[in-house]
C-alpha positions as CSV (number, residue, x, y, z in Angstrom):
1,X,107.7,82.4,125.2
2,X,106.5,85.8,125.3
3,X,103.7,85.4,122.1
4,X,101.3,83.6,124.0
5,X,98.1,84.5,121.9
6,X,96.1,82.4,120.1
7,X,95.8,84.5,116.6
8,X,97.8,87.3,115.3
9,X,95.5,89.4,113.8
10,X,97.4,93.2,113.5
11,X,100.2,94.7,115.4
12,X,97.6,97.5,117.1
13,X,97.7,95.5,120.4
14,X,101.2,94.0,120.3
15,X,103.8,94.8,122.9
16,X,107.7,96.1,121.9
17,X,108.4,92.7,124.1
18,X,106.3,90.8,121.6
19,X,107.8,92.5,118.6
20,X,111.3,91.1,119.6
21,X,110.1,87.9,119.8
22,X,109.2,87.4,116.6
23,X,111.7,89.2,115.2
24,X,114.2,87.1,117.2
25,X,113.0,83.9,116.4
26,X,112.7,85.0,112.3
27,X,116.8,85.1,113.1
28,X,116.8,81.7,113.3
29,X,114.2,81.1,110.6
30,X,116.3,82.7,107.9
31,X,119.6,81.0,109.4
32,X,118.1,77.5,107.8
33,X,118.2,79.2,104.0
34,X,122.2,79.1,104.2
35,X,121.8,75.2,104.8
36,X,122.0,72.3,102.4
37,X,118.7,71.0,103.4
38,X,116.5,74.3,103.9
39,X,113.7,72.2,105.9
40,X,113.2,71.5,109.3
41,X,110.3,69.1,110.7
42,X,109.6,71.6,113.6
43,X,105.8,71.6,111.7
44,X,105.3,67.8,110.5
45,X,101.6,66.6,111.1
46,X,100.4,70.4,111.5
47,X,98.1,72.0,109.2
48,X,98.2,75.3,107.7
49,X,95.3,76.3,105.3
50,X,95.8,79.6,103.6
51,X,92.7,81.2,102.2
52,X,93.1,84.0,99.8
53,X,90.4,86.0,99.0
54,X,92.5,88.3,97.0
55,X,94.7,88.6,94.5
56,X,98.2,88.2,96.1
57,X,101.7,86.6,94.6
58,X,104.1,87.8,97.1
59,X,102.9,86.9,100.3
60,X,100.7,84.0,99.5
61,X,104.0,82.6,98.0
62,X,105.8,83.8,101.0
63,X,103.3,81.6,103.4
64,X,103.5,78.4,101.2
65,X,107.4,78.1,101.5
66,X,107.5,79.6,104.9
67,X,104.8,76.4,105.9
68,X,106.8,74.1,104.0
69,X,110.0,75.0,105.7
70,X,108.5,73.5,108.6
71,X,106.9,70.8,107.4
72,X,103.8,71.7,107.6
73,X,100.8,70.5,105.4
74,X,99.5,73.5,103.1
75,X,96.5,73.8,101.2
76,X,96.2,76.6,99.9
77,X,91.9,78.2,99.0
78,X,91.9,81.0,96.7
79,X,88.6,82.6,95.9
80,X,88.1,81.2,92.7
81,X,88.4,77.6,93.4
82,X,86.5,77.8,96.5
83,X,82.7,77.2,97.2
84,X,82.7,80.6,98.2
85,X,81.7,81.2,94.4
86,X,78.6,78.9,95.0
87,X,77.3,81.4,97.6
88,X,79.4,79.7,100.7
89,X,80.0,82.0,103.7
90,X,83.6,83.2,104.2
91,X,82.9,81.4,108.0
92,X,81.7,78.2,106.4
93,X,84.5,77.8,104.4
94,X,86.6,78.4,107.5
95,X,84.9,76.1,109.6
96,X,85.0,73.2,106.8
97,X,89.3,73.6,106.7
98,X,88.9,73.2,110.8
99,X,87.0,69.8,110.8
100,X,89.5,68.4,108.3
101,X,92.5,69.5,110.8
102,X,93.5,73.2,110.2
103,X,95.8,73.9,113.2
104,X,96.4,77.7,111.7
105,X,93.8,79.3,108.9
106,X,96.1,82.4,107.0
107,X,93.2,84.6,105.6
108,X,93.8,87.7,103.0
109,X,90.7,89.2,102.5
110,X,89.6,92.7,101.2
111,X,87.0,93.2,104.1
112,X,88.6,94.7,106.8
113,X,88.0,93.0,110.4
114,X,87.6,89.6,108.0
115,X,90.9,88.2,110.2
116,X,89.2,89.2,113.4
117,X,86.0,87.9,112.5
118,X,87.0,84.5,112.3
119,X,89.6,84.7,114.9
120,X,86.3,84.7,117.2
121,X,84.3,82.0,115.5
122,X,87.1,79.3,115.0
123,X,89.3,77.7,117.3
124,X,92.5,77.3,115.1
125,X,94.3,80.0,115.2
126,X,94.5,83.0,112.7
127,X,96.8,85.0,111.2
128,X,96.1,88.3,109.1
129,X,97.7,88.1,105.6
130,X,96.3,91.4,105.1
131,X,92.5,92.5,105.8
132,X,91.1,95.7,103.3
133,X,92.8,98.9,104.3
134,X,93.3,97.8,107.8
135,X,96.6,96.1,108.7
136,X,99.3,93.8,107.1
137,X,101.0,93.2,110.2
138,X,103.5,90.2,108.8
139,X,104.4,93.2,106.2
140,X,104.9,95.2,109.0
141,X,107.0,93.1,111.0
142,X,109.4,91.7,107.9
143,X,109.8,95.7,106.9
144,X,110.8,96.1,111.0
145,X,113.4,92.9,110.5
146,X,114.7,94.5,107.5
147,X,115.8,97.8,109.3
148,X,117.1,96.0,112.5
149,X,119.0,93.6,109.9
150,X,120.5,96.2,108.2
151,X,121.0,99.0,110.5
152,X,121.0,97.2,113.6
153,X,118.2,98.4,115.7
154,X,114.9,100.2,115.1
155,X,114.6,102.6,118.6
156,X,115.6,106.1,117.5
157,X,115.6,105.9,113.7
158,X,113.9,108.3,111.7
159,X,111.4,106.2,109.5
160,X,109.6,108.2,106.1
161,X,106.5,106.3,104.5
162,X,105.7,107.8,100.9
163,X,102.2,107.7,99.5
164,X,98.9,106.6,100.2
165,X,98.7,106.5,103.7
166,X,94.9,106.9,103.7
167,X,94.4,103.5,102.0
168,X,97.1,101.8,103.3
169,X,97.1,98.6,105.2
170,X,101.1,98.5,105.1
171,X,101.3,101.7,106.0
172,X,99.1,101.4,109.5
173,X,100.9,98.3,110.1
174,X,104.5,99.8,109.7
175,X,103.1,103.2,111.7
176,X,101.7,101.1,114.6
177,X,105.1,98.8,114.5
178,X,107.5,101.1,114.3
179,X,106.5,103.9,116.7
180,X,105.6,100.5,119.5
181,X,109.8,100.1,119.0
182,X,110.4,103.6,119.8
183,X,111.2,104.6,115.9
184,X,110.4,108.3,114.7
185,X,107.7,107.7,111.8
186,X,106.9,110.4,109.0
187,X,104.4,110.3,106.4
188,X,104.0,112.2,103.0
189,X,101.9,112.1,100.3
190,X,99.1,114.3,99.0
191,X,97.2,116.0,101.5
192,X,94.2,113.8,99.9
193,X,95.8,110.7,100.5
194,X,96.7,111.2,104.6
195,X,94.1,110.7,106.9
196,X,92.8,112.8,109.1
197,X,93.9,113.9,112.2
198,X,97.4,111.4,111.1
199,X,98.8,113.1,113.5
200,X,97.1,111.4,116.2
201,X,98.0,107.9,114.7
202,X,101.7,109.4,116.4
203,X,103.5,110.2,113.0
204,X,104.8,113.7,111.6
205,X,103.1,114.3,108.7
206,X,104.6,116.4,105.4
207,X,102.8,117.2,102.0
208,X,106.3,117.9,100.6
209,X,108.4,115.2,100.0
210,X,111.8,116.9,100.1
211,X,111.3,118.2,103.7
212,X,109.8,115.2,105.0
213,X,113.4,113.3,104.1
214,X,115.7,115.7,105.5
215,X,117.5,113.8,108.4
216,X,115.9,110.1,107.9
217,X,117.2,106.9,108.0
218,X,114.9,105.0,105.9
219,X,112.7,105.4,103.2
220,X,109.9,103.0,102.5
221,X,107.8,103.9,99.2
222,X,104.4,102.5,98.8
223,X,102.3,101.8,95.3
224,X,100.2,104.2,94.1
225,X,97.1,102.6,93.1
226,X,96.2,104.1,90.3
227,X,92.7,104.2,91.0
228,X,93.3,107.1,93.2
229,X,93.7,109.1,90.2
230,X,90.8,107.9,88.4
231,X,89.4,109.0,91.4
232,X,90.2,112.3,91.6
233,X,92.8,111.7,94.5
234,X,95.4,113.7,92.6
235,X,95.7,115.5,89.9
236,X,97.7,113.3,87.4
237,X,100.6,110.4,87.4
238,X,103.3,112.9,86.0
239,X,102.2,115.5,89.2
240,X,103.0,112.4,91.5
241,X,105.9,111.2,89.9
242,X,107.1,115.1,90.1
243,X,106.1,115.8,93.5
244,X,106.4,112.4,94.9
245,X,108.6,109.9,93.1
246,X,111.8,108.8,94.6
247,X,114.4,109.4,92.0
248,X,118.1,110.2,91.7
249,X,118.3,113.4,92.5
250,X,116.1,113.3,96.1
251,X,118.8,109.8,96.6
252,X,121.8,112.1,96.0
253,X,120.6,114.4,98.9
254,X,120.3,111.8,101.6
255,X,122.7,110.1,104.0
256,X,125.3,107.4,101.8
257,X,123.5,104.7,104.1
258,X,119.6,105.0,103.9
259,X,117.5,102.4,103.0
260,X,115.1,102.4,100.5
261,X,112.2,99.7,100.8
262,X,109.0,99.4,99.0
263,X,106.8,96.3,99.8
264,X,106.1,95.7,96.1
265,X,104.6,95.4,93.3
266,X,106.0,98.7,92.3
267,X,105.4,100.8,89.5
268,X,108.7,101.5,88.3
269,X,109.0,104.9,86.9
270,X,106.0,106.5,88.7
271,X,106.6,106.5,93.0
272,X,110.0,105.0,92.3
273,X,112.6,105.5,89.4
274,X,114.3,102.2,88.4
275,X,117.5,102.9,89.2
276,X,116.6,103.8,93.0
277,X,114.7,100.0,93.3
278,X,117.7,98.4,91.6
279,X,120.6,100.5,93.3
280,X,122.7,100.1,96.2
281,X,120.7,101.5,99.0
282,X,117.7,99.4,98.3
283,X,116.6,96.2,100.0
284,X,113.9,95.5,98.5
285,X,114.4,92.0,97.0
286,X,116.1,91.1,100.7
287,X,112.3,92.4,102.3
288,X,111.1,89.5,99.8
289,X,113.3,86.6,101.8
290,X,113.1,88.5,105.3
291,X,109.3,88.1,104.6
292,X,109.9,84.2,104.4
293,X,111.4,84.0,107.9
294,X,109.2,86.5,109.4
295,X,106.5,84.2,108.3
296,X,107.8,80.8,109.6
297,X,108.5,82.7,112.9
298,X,105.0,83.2,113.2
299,X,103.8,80.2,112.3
300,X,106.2,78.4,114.7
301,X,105.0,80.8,117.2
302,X,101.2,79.8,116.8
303,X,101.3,76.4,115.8
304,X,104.2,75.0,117.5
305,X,103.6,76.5,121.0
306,X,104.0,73.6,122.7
307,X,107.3,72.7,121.5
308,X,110.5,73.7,123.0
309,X,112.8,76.1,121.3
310,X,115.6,73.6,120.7
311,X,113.0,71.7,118.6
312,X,114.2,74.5,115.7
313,X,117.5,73.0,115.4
Protein backbone atom coordinates (compact mmCIF):
# COMPACT_ATOMS: atom_id res chain seq x y z
CA UNK A 1 0.00 0.00 0.00
CA UNK A 2 1.43 3.13 -1.14
CA UNK A 3 -1.19 5.70 0.97
CA UNK A 4 0.45 5.28 4.11
CA UNK A 5 -0.67 8.60 5.77
CA UNK A 6 -2.71 9.02 8.55
CA UNK A 7 -5.20 11.97 7.18
CA UNK A 8 -5.84 13.18 3.74
CA UNK A 9 -6.08 16.66 4.09
CA UNK A 10 -5.45 18.23 0.20
CA UNK A 11 -3.70 16.83 -2.73
CA UNK A 12 -0.72 19.76 -2.42
CA UNK A 13 1.70 17.07 -0.95
CA UNK A 14 0.46 13.88 -2.68
CA UNK A 15 2.72 11.96 -5.02
CA UNK A 16 1.45 10.83 -8.90
CA UNK A 17 2.30 7.18 -7.11
CA UNK A 18 -0.32 8.10 -4.51
CA UNK A 19 -2.75 9.44 -6.92
CA UNK A 20 -2.90 5.93 -8.69
CA UNK A 21 -3.63 4.41 -5.78
CA UNK A 22 -6.60 5.83 -4.97
CA UNK A 23 -7.72 6.02 -8.20
CA UNK A 24 -6.99 2.21 -8.60
CA UNK A 25 -8.64 1.05 -5.69
CA UNK A 26 -11.96 3.56 -6.53
CA UNK A 27 -11.92 0.75 -9.66
CA UNK A 28 -12.87 -1.65 -7.45
CA UNK A 29 -15.10 0.52 -5.38
CA UNK A 30 -17.42 1.34 -8.18
CA UNK A 31 -17.23 -2.42 -9.50
CA UNK A 32 -19.56 -3.31 -6.29
CA UNK A 33 -22.58 -0.76 -7.73
CA UNK A 34 -23.07 -3.45 -10.72
CA UNK A 35 -23.78 -6.13 -7.85
CA UNK A 36 -26.97 -7.41 -6.38
CA UNK A 37 -25.95 -6.69 -3.02
CA UNK A 38 -23.99 -3.15 -3.32
CA UNK A 39 -22.38 -3.64 0.34
CA UNK A 40 -19.39 -5.12 1.38
CA UNK A 41 -18.33 -5.56 5.25
CA UNK A 42 -14.67 -4.41 4.44
CA UNK A 43 -15.74 -1.39 7.27
CA UNK A 44 -18.00 -3.27 9.91
CA UNK A 45 -17.23 -2.12 13.59
CA UNK A 46 -15.46 1.12 12.13
CA UNK A 47 -16.55 4.56 12.70
CA UNK A 48 -16.92 7.35 10.47
CA UNK A 49 -18.25 10.70 11.88
CA UNK A 50 -18.84 13.29 9.27
CA UNK A 51 -19.06 16.88 10.53
CA UNK A 52 -20.37 19.45 8.19
CA UNK A 53 -20.02 22.75 8.99
CA UNK A 54 -21.50 23.82 5.78
CA UNK A 55 -24.07 23.63 3.60
CA UNK A 56 -23.39 20.61 1.36
CA UNK A 57 -25.95 17.88 -0.46
CA UNK A 58 -23.59 16.35 -2.81
CA UNK A 59 -20.71 15.27 -1.10
CA UNK A 60 -22.07 14.89 2.34
CA UNK A 61 -24.50 12.43 0.60
CA UNK A 62 -21.64 11.03 -1.34
CA UNK A 63 -19.64 10.18 2.13
CA UNK A 64 -22.83 8.63 3.83
CA UNK A 65 -23.39 5.89 1.07
CA UNK A 66 -19.66 5.70 0.32
CA UNK A 67 -19.35 4.68 4.47
CA UNK A 68 -22.21 2.56 4.28
CA UNK A 69 -20.96 0.59 1.35
CA UNK A 70 -18.53 -0.60 3.70
CA UNK A 71 -20.16 -1.03 6.56
CA UNK A 72 -19.15 1.43 8.40
CA UNK A 73 -21.08 3.18 11.30
CA UNK A 74 -21.96 6.98 10.24
CA UNK A 75 -23.11 9.69 12.22
CA UNK A 76 -23.35 12.32 10.52
CA UNK A 77 -22.89 16.43 12.78
CA UNK A 78 -24.07 19.23 10.79
CA UNK A 79 -23.67 22.62 12.28
CA UNK A 80 -27.00 23.20 13.27
CA UNK A 81 -27.68 20.19 15.42
CA UNK A 82 -24.39 20.39 17.01
CA UNK A 83 -23.22 22.01 20.37
CA UNK A 84 -21.19 24.06 18.28
CA UNK A 85 -24.35 26.46 18.33
CA UNK A 86 -24.01 26.55 22.21
CA UNK A 87 -20.51 28.10 21.92
CA UNK A 88 -18.61 24.50 21.62
CA UNK A 89 -15.20 24.67 19.93
CA UNK A 90 -14.95 23.05 16.42
CA UNK A 91 -11.91 20.88 18.38
CA UNK A 92 -14.25 19.97 21.22
CA UNK A 93 -16.67 18.64 19.16
CA UNK A 94 -14.04 16.63 17.39
CA UNK A 95 -12.49 15.29 20.37
CA UNK A 96 -16.07 14.27 21.90
CA UNK A 97 -16.88 11.94 18.29
CA UNK A 98 -13.06 10.39 19.13
CA UNK A 99 -13.86 9.20 22.75
CA UNK A 100 -17.08 7.58 21.60
CA UNK A 101 -14.89 5.62 18.72
CA UNK A 102 -14.41 7.85 15.56
CA UNK A 103 -11.87 5.84 13.59
CA UNK A 104 -12.10 8.62 10.59
CA UNK A 105 -13.65 12.33 11.41
CA UNK A 106 -14.83 13.82 7.49
CA UNK A 107 -14.85 17.71 8.25
CA UNK A 108 -16.37 20.41 5.56
CA UNK A 109 -15.72 23.58 6.98
CA UNK A 110 -15.64 27.18 5.54
CA UNK A 111 -12.33 27.99 7.44
CA UNK A 112 -9.64 27.08 5.49
CA UNK A 113 -6.71 25.01 7.29
CA UNK A 114 -9.99 23.67 9.61
CA UNK A 115 -9.03 19.93 8.05
CA UNK A 116 -5.42 20.49 9.07
CA UNK A 117 -6.08 21.89 12.24
CA UNK A 118 -7.62 18.88 13.60
CA UNK A 119 -5.63 16.54 11.73
CA UNK A 120 -2.90 17.73 14.42
CA UNK A 121 -5.02 17.66 17.59
CA UNK A 122 -6.81 14.22 17.10
CA UNK A 123 -5.58 10.92 16.51
CA UNK A 124 -8.35 9.50 14.20
CA UNK A 125 -7.68 10.23 11.11
CA UNK A 126 -9.04 13.11 8.86
CA UNK A 127 -10.21 13.67 5.62
CA UNK A 128 -10.90 17.14 3.92
CA UNK A 129 -14.46 17.34 2.52
CA UNK A 130 -13.56 20.71 1.51
CA UNK A 131 -11.96 23.58 3.84
CA UNK A 132 -12.89 27.59 2.64
CA UNK A 133 -11.27 28.40 -0.60
CA UNK A 134 -8.46 26.09 -0.03
CA UNK A 135 -8.74 22.50 -1.36
CA UNK A 136 -11.54 19.81 -2.15
CA UNK A 137 -9.13 17.26 -2.84
CA UNK A 138 -11.87 14.10 -3.02
CA UNK A 139 -13.46 16.60 -5.75
CA UNK A 140 -10.26 16.67 -7.26
CA UNK A 141 -9.48 13.23 -7.32
CA UNK A 142 -13.26 11.88 -8.60
CA UNK A 143 -12.87 14.74 -11.44
CA UNK A 144 -9.18 12.91 -12.19
CA UNK A 145 -11.17 9.32 -12.14
CA UNK A 146 -13.62 10.72 -14.41
CA UNK A 147 -11.05 11.70 -17.16
CA UNK A 148 -8.93 8.51 -16.81
CA UNK A 149 -12.44 6.59 -16.99
CA UNK A 150 -13.38 8.09 -19.90
CA UNK A 151 -10.44 8.87 -21.91
CA UNK A 152 -8.21 6.51 -20.47
CA UNK A 153 -5.30 8.26 -18.94
CA UNK A 154 -4.73 11.85 -17.58
CA UNK A 155 -0.56 12.41 -18.57
CA UNK A 156 -0.66 14.59 -21.71
CA UNK A 157 -4.25 15.90 -21.81
CA UNK A 158 -4.97 19.28 -22.24
CA UNK A 159 -7.24 20.19 -19.15
CA UNK A 160 -9.43 23.90 -19.25
CA UNK A 161 -11.04 25.13 -15.85
CA UNK A 162 -13.67 27.94 -16.39
CA UNK A 163 -14.40 30.58 -13.80
CA UNK A 164 -13.57 31.52 -10.50
CA UNK A 165 -10.36 30.29 -9.99
CA UNK A 166 -9.55 32.93 -7.33
CA UNK A 167 -12.09 31.47 -4.92
CA UNK A 168 -11.97 28.17 -5.89
CA UNK A 169 -11.24 25.17 -3.66
CA UNK A 170 -12.08 22.74 -6.72
CA UNK A 171 -10.21 24.45 -8.79
CA UNK A 172 -6.67 24.41 -6.63
CA UNK A 173 -7.45 20.87 -6.02
CA UNK A 174 -8.00 19.88 -9.81
CA UNK A 175 -4.81 22.40 -10.68
CA UNK A 176 -2.53 20.66 -8.01
CA UNK A 177 -3.96 17.03 -9.21
CA UNK A 178 -3.89 17.24 -12.56
CA UNK A 179 -0.46 18.92 -13.35
CA UNK A 180 1.10 16.08 -10.31
CA UNK A 181 -0.21 13.41 -13.26
CA UNK A 182 1.51 15.17 -15.90
CA UNK A 183 -1.89 16.85 -17.48
CA UNK A 184 -1.61 20.33 -19.25
CA UNK A 185 -3.99 22.68 -17.06
CA UNK A 186 -5.57 26.10 -18.41
CA UNK A 187 -7.53 28.47 -16.57
CA UNK A 188 -9.99 31.33 -17.75
CA UNK A 189 -12.12 33.58 -16.28
CA UNK A 190 -12.17 37.30 -15.59
CA UNK A 191 -8.94 38.71 -15.06
CA UNK A 192 -10.65 39.57 -11.45
CA UNK A 193 -11.35 36.17 -10.67
CA UNK A 194 -7.53 34.49 -11.38
CA UNK A 195 -5.12 34.86 -8.81
CA UNK A 196 -2.14 36.36 -9.01
CA UNK A 197 0.90 35.29 -10.30
CA UNK A 198 -1.55 31.83 -11.52
CA UNK A 199 0.91 31.24 -13.48
CA UNK A 200 3.21 30.16 -10.88
CA UNK A 201 0.45 27.67 -9.49
CA UNK A 202 1.86 25.85 -13.18
CA UNK A 203 -1.26 26.54 -15.26
CA UNK A 204 -1.66 28.74 -18.61
CA UNK A 205 -3.89 31.23 -17.89
CA UNK A 206 -6.46 33.05 -20.69
CA UNK A 207 -9.05 35.93 -20.07
CA UNK A 208 -10.72 34.76 -23.31
CA UNK A 209 -12.54 31.80 -23.23
CA UNK A 210 -12.49 30.93 -26.98
CA UNK A 211 -8.65 30.78 -27.11
CA UNK A 212 -8.20 29.13 -24.02
CA UNK A 213 -10.27 25.90 -25.61
CA UNK A 214 -8.54 25.68 -28.74
CA UNK A 215 -6.84 22.16 -28.72
CA UNK A 216 -8.26 20.78 -25.20
CA UNK A 217 -9.41 17.70 -24.18
CA UNK A 218 -11.61 18.53 -21.30
CA UNK A 219 -13.62 21.18 -20.13
CA UNK A 220 -14.51 21.47 -16.51
CA UNK A 221 -16.92 24.60 -15.71
CA UNK A 222 -17.18 25.83 -12.23
CA UNK A 223 -20.26 27.91 -10.50
CA UNK A 224 -20.23 31.28 -10.50
CA UNK A 225 -21.13 32.44 -7.16
CA UNK A 226 -23.09 35.16 -7.62
CA UNK A 227 -21.80 37.12 -4.92
CA UNK A 228 -18.90 37.98 -7.06
CA UNK A 229 -21.08 40.24 -8.89
CA UNK A 230 -22.65 41.74 -6.02
CA UNK A 231 -19.24 42.34 -5.42
CA UNK A 232 -18.06 44.02 -8.04
CA UNK A 233 -16.04 41.00 -9.51
CA UNK A 234 -17.61 41.43 -12.87
CA UNK A 235 -19.57 43.50 -14.46
CA UNK A 236 -22.97 41.70 -14.84
CA UNK A 237 -24.48 37.91 -15.21
CA UNK A 238 -25.36 38.53 -19.00
CA UNK A 239 -21.38 39.83 -19.61
CA UNK A 240 -20.46 36.27 -18.04
CA UNK A 241 -22.79 34.32 -19.61
CA UNK A 242 -21.55 36.16 -23.04
CA UNK A 243 -17.92 36.05 -22.40
CA UNK A 244 -17.83 32.95 -20.43
CA UNK A 245 -20.78 30.57 -20.62
CA UNK A 246 -20.32 27.26 -22.32
CA UNK A 247 -22.94 27.05 -24.93
CA UNK A 248 -23.64 25.40 -28.24
CA UNK A 249 -21.86 27.27 -30.38
CA UNK A 250 -18.18 27.26 -28.31
CA UNK A 251 -19.28 22.96 -28.14
CA UNK A 252 -19.66 22.85 -31.96
CA UNK A 253 -16.04 24.15 -32.26
CA UNK A 254 -14.33 21.59 -30.21
CA UNK A 255 -13.06 18.06 -30.73
CA UNK A 256 -16.47 15.34 -31.21
CA UNK A 257 -14.96 13.73 -27.91
CA UNK A 258 -14.36 16.40 -25.09
CA UNK A 259 -15.61 16.21 -21.96
CA UNK A 260 -17.57 18.62 -20.27
CA UNK A 261 -17.60 18.33 -16.38
CA UNK A 262 -18.81 20.74 -13.80
CA UNK A 263 -18.73 19.63 -10.08
CA UNK A 264 -22.27 21.01 -9.51
CA UNK A 265 -24.74 22.74 -8.38
CA UNK A 266 -24.73 24.58 -11.55
CA UNK A 267 -26.55 27.45 -12.67
CA UNK A 268 -27.96 26.36 -15.81
CA UNK A 269 -28.26 29.07 -18.29
CA UNK A 270 -25.51 31.40 -16.89
CA UNK A 271 -21.58 29.41 -16.93
CA UNK A 272 -23.43 26.51 -18.69
CA UNK A 273 -26.33 26.33 -21.21
CA UNK A 274 -28.65 23.36 -20.50
CA UNK A 275 -28.28 21.62 -23.41
CA UNK A 276 -24.30 21.45 -22.95
CA UNK A 277 -24.90 19.80 -19.09
CA UNK A 278 -27.56 17.49 -20.50
CA UNK A 279 -25.82 16.53 -23.85
CA UNK A 280 -23.63 13.87 -25.04
CA UNK A 281 -20.21 15.08 -24.12
CA UNK A 282 -21.06 15.75 -20.59
CA UNK A 283 -20.29 13.54 -17.56
CA UNK A 284 -21.48 15.25 -15.21
CA UNK A 285 -24.10 13.00 -13.47
CA UNK A 286 -21.31 10.07 -13.91
CA UNK A 287 -18.67 12.66 -11.65
CA UNK A 288 -21.80 12.30 -9.10
CA UNK A 289 -21.28 8.17 -8.82
CA UNK A 290 -17.35 8.32 -9.53
CA UNK A 291 -17.47 10.59 -6.42
CA UNK A 292 -19.06 7.58 -4.44
CA UNK A 293 -16.17 5.21 -5.23
CA UNK A 294 -13.60 7.78 -4.98
CA UNK A 295 -14.86 8.25 -1.52
CA UNK A 296 -15.01 4.60 -0.33
CA UNK A 297 -11.42 4.25 -1.73
CA UNK A 298 -10.39 6.64 0.65
CA UNK A 299 -12.02 5.64 3.37
CA UNK A 300 -10.78 2.04 2.88
CA UNK A 301 -7.44 3.52 2.43
CA UNK A 302 -7.46 5.24 5.97
CA UNK A 303 -9.60 3.27 8.00
CA UNK A 304 -8.92 -0.14 6.80
CA UNK A 305 -5.11 -0.10 6.57
CA UNK A 306 -4.56 -2.98 8.26
CA UNK A 307 -6.61 -5.09 6.18
CA UNK A 308 -5.39 -6.95 3.21
CA UNK A 309 -6.59 -6.11 -0.18
CA UNK A 310 -8.45 -9.32 -0.85
CA UNK A 311 -10.62 -8.30 2.16
CA UNK A 312 -12.59 -6.01 -0.73
CA UNK A 313 -13.98 -8.96 -2.39
Amino acid sequence: MVLKRKDFLGLYDVSAEEITEILNTAVAMKEIFTRSVKKIPTLRGKTIVNLFFEPSTRTKSSFDLAAKRLSADVMSISKSSSSVVKGETLLDTAKTMEVMGADVVVIRHSASGAAEFLARNIQASVLNAGDGAHSHPTQGLLDMYTIREKLGRIEGLKVLIVGDIAHSRVAHSNIRGLTTMGAEVRVTGPATLLPKEVEKMGVKAYTNLDEALVGVDVVNILRIQLERQASGLFPSINEYRHFYGVNEKRLAQLADDILIMHPGPMNRGIEIESSVADGANSVITEQVTNGVAIRMALLYLLAGRSLKHEDLN
